[in-house]
Wavefront OBJ file of the C-alpha trace (Angstrom):
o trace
v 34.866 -39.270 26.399
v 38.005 -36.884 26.075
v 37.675 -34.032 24.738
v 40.351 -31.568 23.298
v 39.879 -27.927 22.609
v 42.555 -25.632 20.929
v 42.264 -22.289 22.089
v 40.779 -20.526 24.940
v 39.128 -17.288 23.216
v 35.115 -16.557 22.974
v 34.223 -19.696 21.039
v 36.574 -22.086 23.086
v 35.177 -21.000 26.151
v 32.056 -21.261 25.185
v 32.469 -25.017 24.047
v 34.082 -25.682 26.938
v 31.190 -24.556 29.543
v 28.351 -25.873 27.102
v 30.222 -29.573 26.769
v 30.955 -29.611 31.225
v 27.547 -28.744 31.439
v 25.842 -31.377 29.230
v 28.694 -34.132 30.043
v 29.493 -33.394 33.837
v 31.385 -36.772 33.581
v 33.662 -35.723 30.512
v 37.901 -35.474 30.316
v 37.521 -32.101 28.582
v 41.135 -30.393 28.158
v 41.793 -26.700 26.917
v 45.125 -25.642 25.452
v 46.051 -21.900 24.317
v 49.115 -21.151 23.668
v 48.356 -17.770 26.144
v 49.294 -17.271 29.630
v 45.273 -16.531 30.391
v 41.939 -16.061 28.973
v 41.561 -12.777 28.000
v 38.814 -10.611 26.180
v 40.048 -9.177 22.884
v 37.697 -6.724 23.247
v 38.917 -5.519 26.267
v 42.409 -5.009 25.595
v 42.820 -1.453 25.256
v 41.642 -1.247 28.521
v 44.646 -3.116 30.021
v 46.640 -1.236 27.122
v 45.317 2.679 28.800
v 45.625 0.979 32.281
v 41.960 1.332 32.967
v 42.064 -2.797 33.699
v 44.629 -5.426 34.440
v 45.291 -8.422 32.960
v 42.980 -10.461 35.721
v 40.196 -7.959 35.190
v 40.076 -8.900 31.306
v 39.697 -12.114 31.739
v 36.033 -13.085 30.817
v 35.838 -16.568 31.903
v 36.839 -15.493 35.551
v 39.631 -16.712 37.341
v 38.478 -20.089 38.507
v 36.307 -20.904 35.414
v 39.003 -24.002 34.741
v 38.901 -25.455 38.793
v 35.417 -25.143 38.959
v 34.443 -26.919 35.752
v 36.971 -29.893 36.749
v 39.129 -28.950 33.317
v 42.304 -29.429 32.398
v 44.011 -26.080 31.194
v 47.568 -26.294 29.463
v 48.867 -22.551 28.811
v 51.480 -21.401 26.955
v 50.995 -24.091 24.621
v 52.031 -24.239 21.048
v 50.216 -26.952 19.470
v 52.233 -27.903 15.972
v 50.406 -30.778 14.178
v 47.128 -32.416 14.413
v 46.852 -36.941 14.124
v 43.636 -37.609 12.868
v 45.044 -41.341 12.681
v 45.859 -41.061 15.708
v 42.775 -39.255 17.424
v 45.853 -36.566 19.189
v 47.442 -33.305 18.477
v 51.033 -32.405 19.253
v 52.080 -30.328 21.156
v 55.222 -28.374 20.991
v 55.960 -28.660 25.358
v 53.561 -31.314 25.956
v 54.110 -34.072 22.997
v 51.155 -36.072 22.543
v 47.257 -35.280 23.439
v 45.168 -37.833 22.861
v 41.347 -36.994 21.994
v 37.769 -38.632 21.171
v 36.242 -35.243 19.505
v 38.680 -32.328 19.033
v 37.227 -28.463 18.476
v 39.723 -26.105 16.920
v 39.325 -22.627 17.825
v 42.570 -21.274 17.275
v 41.631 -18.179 16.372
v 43.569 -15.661 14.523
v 46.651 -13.535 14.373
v 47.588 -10.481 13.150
v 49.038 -9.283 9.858
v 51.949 -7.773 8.802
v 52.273 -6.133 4.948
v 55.555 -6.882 3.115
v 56.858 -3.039 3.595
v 60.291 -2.997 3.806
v 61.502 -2.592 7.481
v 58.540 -3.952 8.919
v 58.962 -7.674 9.868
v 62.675 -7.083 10.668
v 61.954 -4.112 13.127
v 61.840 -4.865 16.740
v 59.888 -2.294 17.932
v 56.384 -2.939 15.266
v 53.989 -4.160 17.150
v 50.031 -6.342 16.239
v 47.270 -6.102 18.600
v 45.451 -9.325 18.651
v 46.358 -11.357 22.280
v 47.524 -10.280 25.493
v 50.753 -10.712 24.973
v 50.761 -7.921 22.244
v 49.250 -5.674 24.244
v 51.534 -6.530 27.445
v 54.644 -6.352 24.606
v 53.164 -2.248 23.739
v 52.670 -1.112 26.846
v 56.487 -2.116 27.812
v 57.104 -0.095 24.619
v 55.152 2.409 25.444
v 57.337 3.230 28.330
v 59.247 6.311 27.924
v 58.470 6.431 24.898
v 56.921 9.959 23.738
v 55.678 9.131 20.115
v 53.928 6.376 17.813
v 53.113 5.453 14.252
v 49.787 3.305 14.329
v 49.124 2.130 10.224
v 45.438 1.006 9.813
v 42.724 3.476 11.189
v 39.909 0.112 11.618
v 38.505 -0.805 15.072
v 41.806 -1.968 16.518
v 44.134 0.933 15.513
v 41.472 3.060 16.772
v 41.148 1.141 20.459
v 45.184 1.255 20.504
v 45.332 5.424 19.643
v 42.740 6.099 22.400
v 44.643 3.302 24.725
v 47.958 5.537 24.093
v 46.308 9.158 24.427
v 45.346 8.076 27.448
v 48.852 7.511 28.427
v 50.133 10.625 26.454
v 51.566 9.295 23.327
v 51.586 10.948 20.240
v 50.022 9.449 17.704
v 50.292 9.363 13.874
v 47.288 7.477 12.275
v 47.761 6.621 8.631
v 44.961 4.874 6.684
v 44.710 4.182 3.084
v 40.859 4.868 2.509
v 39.921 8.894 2.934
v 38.181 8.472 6.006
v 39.124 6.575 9.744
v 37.154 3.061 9.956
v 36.371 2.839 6.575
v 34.669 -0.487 6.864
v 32.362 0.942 9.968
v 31.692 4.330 8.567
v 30.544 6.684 6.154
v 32.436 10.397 5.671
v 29.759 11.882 7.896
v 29.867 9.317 10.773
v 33.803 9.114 10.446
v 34.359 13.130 10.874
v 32.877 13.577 14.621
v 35.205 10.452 15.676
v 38.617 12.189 13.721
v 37.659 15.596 15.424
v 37.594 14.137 18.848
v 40.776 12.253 18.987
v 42.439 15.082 17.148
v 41.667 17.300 20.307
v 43.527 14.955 22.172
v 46.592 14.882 19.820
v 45.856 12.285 17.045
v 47.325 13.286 13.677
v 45.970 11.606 11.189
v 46.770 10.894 7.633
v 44.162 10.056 5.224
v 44.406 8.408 1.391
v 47.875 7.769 2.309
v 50.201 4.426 2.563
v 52.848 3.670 4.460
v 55.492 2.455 1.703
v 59.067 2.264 3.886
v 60.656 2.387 7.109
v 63.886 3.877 8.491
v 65.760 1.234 10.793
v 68.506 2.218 12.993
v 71.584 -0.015 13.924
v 69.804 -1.781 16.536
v 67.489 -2.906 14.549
v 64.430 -0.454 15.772
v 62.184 1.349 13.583
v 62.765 5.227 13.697
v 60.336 6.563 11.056
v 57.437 5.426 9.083
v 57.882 6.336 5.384
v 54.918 7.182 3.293
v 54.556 6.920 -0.736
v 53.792 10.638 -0.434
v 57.713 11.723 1.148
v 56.228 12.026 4.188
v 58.774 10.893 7.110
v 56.765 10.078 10.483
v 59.225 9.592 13.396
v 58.136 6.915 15.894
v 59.276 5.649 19.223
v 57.123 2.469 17.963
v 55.117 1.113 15.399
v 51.834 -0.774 15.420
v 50.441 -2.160 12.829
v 46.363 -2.870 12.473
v 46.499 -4.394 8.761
v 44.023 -7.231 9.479
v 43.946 -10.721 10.511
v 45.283 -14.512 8.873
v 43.349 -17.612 10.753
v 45.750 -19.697 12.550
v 45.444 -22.951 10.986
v 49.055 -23.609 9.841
v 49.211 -26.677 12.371
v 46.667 -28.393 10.144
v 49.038 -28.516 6.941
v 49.035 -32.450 6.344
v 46.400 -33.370 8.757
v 43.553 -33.913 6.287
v 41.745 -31.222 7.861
v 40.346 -28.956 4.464
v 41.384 -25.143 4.686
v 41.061 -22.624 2.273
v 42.259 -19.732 4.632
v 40.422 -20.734 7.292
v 39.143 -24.001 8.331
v 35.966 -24.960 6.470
v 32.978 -26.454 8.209
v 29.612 -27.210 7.475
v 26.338 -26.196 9.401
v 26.977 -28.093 12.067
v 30.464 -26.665 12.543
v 32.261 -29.997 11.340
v 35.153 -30.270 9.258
v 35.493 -32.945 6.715
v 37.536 -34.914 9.329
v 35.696 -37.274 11.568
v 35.704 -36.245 15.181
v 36.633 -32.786 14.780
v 34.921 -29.771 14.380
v 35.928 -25.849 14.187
v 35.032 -22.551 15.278
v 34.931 -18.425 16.085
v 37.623 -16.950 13.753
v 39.107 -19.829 12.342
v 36.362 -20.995 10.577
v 35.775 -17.839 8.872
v 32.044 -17.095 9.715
v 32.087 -14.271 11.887
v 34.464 -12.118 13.449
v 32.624 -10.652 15.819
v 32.692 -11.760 19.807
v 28.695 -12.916 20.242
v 28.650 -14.795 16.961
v 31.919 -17.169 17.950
v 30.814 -18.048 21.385
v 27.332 -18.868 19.570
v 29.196 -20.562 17.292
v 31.490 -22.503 20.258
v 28.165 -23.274 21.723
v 26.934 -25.271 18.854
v 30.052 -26.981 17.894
v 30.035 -28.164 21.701
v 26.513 -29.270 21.609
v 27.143 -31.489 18.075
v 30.121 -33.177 20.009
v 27.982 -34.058 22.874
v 25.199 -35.731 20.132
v 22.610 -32.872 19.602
v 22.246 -32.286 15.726
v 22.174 -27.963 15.928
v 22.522 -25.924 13.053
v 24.658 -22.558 13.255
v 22.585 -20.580 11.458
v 23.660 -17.003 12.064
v 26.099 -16.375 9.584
v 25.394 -12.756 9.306
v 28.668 -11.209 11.034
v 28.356 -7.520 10.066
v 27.493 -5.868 13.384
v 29.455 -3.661 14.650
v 29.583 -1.038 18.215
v 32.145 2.041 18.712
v 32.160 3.863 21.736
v 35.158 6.698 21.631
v 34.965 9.539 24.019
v 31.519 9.169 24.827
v 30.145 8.816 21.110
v 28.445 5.582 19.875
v 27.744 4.111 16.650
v 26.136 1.192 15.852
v 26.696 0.199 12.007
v 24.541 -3.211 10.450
v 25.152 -4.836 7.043
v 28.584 -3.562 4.602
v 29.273 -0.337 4.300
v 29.163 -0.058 0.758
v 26.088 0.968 -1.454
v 26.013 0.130 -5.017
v 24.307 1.850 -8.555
v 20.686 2.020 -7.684
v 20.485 1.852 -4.105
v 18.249 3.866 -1.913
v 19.983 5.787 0.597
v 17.781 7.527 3.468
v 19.528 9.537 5.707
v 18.362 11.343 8.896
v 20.424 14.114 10.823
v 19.672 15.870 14.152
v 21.236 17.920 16.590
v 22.852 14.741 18.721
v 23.408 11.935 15.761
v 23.193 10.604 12.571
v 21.044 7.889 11.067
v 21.736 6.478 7.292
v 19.876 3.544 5.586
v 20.255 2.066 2.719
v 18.177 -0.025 0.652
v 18.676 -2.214 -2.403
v 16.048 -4.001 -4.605
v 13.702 -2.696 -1.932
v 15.277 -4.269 1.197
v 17.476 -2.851 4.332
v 20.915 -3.925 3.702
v 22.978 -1.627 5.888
v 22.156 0.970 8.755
v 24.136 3.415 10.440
v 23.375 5.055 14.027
v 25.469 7.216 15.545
v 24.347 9.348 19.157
v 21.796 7.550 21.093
v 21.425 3.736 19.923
v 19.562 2.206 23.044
v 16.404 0.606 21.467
v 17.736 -0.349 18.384
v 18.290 -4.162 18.771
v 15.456 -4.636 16.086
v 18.090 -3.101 13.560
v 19.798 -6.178 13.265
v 17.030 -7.855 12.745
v 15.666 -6.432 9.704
v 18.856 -6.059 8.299
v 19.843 -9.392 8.881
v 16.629 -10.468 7.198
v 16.832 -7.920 4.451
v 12.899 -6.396 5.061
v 11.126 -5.285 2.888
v 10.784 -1.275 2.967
v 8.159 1.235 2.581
v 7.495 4.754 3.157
v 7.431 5.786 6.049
v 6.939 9.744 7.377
v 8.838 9.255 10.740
v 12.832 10.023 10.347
v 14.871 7.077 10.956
v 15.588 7.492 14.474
v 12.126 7.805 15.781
v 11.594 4.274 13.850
v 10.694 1.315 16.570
v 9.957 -2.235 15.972
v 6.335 -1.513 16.104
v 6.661 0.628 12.576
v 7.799 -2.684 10.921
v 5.441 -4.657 11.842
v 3.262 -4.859 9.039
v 1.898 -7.865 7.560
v 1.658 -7.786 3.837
v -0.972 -9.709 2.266
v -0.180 -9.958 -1.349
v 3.510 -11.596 -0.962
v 3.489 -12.816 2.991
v 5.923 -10.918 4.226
v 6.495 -8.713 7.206
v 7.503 -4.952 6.272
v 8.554 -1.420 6.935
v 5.394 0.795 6.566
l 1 2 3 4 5 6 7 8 9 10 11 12 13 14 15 16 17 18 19 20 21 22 23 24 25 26 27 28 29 30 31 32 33 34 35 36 37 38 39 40 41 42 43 44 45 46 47 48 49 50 51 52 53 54 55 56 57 58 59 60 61 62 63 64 65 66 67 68 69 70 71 72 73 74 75 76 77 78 79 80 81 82 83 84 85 86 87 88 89 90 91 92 93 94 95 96 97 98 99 100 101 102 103 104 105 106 107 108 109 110 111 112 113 114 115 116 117 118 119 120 121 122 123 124 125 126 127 128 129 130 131 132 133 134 135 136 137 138 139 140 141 142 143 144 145 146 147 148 149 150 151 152 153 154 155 156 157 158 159 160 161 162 163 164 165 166 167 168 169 170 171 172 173 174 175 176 177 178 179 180 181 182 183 184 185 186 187 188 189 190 191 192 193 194 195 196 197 198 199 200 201 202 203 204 205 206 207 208 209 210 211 212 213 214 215 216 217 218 219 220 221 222 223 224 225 226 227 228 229 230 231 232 233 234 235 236 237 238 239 240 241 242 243 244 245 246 247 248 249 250 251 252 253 254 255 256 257 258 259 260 261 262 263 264 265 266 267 268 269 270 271 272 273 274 275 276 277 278 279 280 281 282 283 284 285 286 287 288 289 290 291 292 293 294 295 296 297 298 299 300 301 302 303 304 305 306 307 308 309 310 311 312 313 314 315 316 317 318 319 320 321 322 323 324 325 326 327 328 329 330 331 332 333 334 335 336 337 338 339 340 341 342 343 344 345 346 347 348 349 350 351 352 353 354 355 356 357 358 359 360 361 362 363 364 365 366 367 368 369 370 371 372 373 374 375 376 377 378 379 380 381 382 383 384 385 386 387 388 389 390 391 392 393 394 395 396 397 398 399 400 401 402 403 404 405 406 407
């Protein structure tokens, strides 16, 4: 049986070693249209020079020799056959398969703001190759205008304060990582990469550019008049699935690819998964989600059933937060909150059940959080504060409804 996987991130990988495993007599081939496998995760790393580009590479280096599989980098892959059981691709022509698994992943955004798609020097940090592209820019180069203050603009302005880069941080909501954290979890973080030389600027949008003759962005312009001069310019606006290959295929797609439980399209002998299916866009849940797609193609009938993606880790300048469920309470929520010398705990509950938790200082121990979130347990009240909750406070059974709950 041939098998043909597009893309080599978490959730192709994953399918990949799952399928050689159960089928050690398989063609399995693995296109990306990178030069490597590389960890998304870990790109700031190679960004700051704390790792190089062989040292990010999660599948190691002879993951594709030692699993007898075919890898073709570099790869642009521009239509899918389902009539045809192939793909096309832009170098190679023709790849014939007998199950394909789309993990293509996704790329980043750029907003319409004048200046900004013409400018050669504004940058996305999604794949290696972005990051390799920024740290060429950052060469020389004394200053920098990151828009977006999320998880990735925040990895790129420690990356570049390690390399002693100024950097300019503007972000539309009133606090930095507005989808991670609350005001009080957010202030620590913007004091600590302010006394490294962050400037940050808060409730405010970037609305136009000035562009020299060359081309190259000199200043970002904000709605407010305020000019920010910039070397370079990278932009952390979110993500668009890569699934423009599929247009005329069949394949159904309604911004990213949709699947069923079983991560199956509505195409026969292809399936879909990590990013571009739109479940999850977090590292554990696509390889977990790889795993299964790769277990379905080799016969096994596995649910994905872990479609809870709101799990999130930050670890800047020694300070962790862990933050569970959306960020976001609503009229009539409960919100407990818990505040000691060394962190920060918040909870909140709605219609009586943990939908969100916030931990910020010490957060070994507190892989039962996701848990109970995830589940959305019931709560009681409980005299301990927050942090000094285990697993063994919630493990209650309760009689009149049969349910497990916070006491």
């Amino acid at each position: 049986m041939r098998h043909l996987i597009i893309g080599a991130s978490a959730a192709g990988i994953s399918a990949a070693r799952k399928i050689r495993e159960l089928r050690p007599d398989d063609e399995i081939t693995v296109v990306a249209k990178d030069a490597a496998v590389h960890s998304r995760c870990m790109l700031h790393h190679f960004l700051g020079g704390r790792k190089s580009a062989e040292e990010i590479n999660f599948a190691g280096a002879d993951f594709f020799e030692k699993n007898n599989i075919r890898f073709i980098a570099e790869e642009e892959i521009t239509s899918v056959l389902p009539a045809e059981n192939c793909a096309v691709g832009r170098k190679s022509g023709k790849l014939p398969y007998d199950a394909l698994l789309i993990t293509t992943g996704a790329r980043f955004f750029i907003p319409p703001i004048p200046g900004f798609r013409e400018a050669k020097n504004v940058y996305g940090l999604r794949d290696l190759s972005d990051a390799q592209k920024i740290k060429a820019a950052a060469r020389g180069a004394k200053e920098c205008v990151i828009v977006g203050s999320g998880l990735v603009g925040l990895d790129a302005a420690y990356a570049l304060c390690e390399l002693g880069i100024k950097c300019r941080v503007v972000e539309m909501e009133d606090r930095i990582c507005p989808l991670q954290l609350d005001a009080v979890a957010a202030a620590p973080y913007q004091r600590l990469f302010e006394e490294v030389g962050c400037e940050f600027f808060l409730a405010k949008k970037a609305a136009g550019s000035e562009v020299d003759d060359g081309g190259r962005m000199r200043a970002v312009l904000l709605e407010s008049g305020e000019r920010l001069p910039a070397d370079f310019v990278i932009v952390t606006a979110g993500v668009r699935p890569n699934i423009e290959f599929l247009e005329g295929s069949g394949v159904v797609t309604d911004r990213c690819v949709k699947v069923d439980d079983y991560m199956r399209t509505n195409v026969a002998n292809i399936w879909a998964a990590g990013d571009v299916a739109g479940l999850s866009g977090i590292w554990p849940n696509a390889a977990l989600q790889g795993e299964t797609a790769a277990r379905n193609i080799c016969g096994e009938a596995v649910k994905y059933a872990d479609r809870y993606a709101m799990k999130n880790t930050m670890n800047f300048f020694g300070l962790t937060t862990l933050s569970l469920g959306p960020n976001a309470s609503e009229a009539g929520d409960e919100v407990l909150v818990s505040e000691w010398r060394r962190g920060y705990t918040k909870a909140v509950i709605r219609g009586g059940r943990l939908v969100h938790l916030t931990m910020q200082g010490d957060i070994s121990n507190t892989g039962f959080w996701q848990e109970l979130v995830k589940r959305g347990v019931k709560v009681k009240d409980s005299d301990k504060p927050l942090h000094r909750l285990s697993y063994a406070d919630f493990w209650h059974y309760d009689e009149s409804d049969g349910e497990y709950c916070w006491v």
